[in-house]
N, C-alpha and C positions, 0 to 999 in steps of 0.2 A: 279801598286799599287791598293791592293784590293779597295773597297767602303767598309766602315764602317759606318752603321746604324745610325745615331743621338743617345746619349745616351737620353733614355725616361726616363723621372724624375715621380719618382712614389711617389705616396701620399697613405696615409693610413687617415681611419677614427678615429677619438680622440674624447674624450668625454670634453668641455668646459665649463667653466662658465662665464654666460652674466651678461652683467651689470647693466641686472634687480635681478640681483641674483639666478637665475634659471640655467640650464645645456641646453647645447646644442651639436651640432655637429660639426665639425671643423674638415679641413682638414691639415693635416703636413706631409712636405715631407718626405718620406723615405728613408734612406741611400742608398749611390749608392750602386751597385753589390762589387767595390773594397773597400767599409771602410766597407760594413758588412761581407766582406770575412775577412778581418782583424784584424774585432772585434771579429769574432767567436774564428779565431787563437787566440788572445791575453786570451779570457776566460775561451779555453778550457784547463784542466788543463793540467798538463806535463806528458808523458807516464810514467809508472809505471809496477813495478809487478804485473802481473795478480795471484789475489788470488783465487786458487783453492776451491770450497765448498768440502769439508770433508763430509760423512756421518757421522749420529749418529753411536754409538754403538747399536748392535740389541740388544732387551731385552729379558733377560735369564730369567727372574722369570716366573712363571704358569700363563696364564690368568686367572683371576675373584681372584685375590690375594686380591685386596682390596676392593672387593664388600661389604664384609662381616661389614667392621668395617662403612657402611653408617647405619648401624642398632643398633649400641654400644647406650646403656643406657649410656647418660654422666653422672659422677661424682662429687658429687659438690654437690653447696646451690642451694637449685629451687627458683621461683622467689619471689613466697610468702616468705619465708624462710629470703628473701633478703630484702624486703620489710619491714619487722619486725626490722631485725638491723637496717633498716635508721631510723625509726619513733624511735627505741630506742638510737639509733646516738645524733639525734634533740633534743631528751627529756634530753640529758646529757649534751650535746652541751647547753643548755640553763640556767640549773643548775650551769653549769661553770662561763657563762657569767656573773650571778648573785653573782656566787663566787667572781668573779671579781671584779665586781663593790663595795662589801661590801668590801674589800683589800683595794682599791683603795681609796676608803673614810677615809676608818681607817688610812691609810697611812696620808692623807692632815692631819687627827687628830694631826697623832704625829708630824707630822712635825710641825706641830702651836704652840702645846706645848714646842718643842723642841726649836722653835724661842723664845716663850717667858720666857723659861728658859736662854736662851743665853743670851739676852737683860737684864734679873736682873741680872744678874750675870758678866754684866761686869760692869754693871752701879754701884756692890756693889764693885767691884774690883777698881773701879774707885775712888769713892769716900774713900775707906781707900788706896789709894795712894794717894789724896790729903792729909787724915786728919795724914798719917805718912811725907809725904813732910810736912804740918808745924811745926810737932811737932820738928823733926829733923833738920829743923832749926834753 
């Protein structure tokens, strides 16, 4: 029977924290030669189809096909141009807001009138149901 070596237990350096709150160094054992053979099997994944890389398609068009259009005058509002609708944006924007507000108002108007038409008007309703309940008694 052969002699088999002592299995040497191997350690790796880890990085800790002391109980001063600080980091230090610390050593932790290493898994044996058989459970990190084991673990590698168990993570590697399961064989598969080898997917072949494809070339691209080679390109048919001309070189310097689209050099040309890095020089195109764009079309459109330039920035002043752009500048002008926002400040005239705001200025309408603000006119509205004002629109609003004077809506808004007028609104509470009619509605208070509208309450106090409501309020006379049942209270006359009211009172000629009482004055026809006595008479018709």
């Amino acid at each position: 029977m052969p002699d088999n070596p002592p299995a040497q237990v191997r350690f790796h350096v880890v990085g800790i924290r002391t109980p001063g709150g600080g980091y230090g160094k610390g050593l932790m054992p290493g898994p044996s030669p058989k459970r990190k053979r084991d673990e590698s099997i168990d993570s590697s994944p399961r064989a598969s189809k080898v997917k072949r890389h494809i070339s691209p398609p080679p390109i048919t068009r001309p070189g310097g096909h689209y050099e040309s259009e890095d020089y195109k005058v764009l079309k459109g509002p330039k920035v002043a141009q752009l500048l002008r609708n926002i400040i005239e944006m705001r200025k309408e924007h603000k006119k509205l807001s004002d629109q609003v507000a004077e809506l808004t108002l007028e609104l509470k108007f009619v509605r208070d009138d509208y309450d106090t038409l409501r309020r006379g008007l049942c209270s006359k309703v009211n009172s000629l149901a009482k004055t026809i309940g006595k008479n018709g008694a």
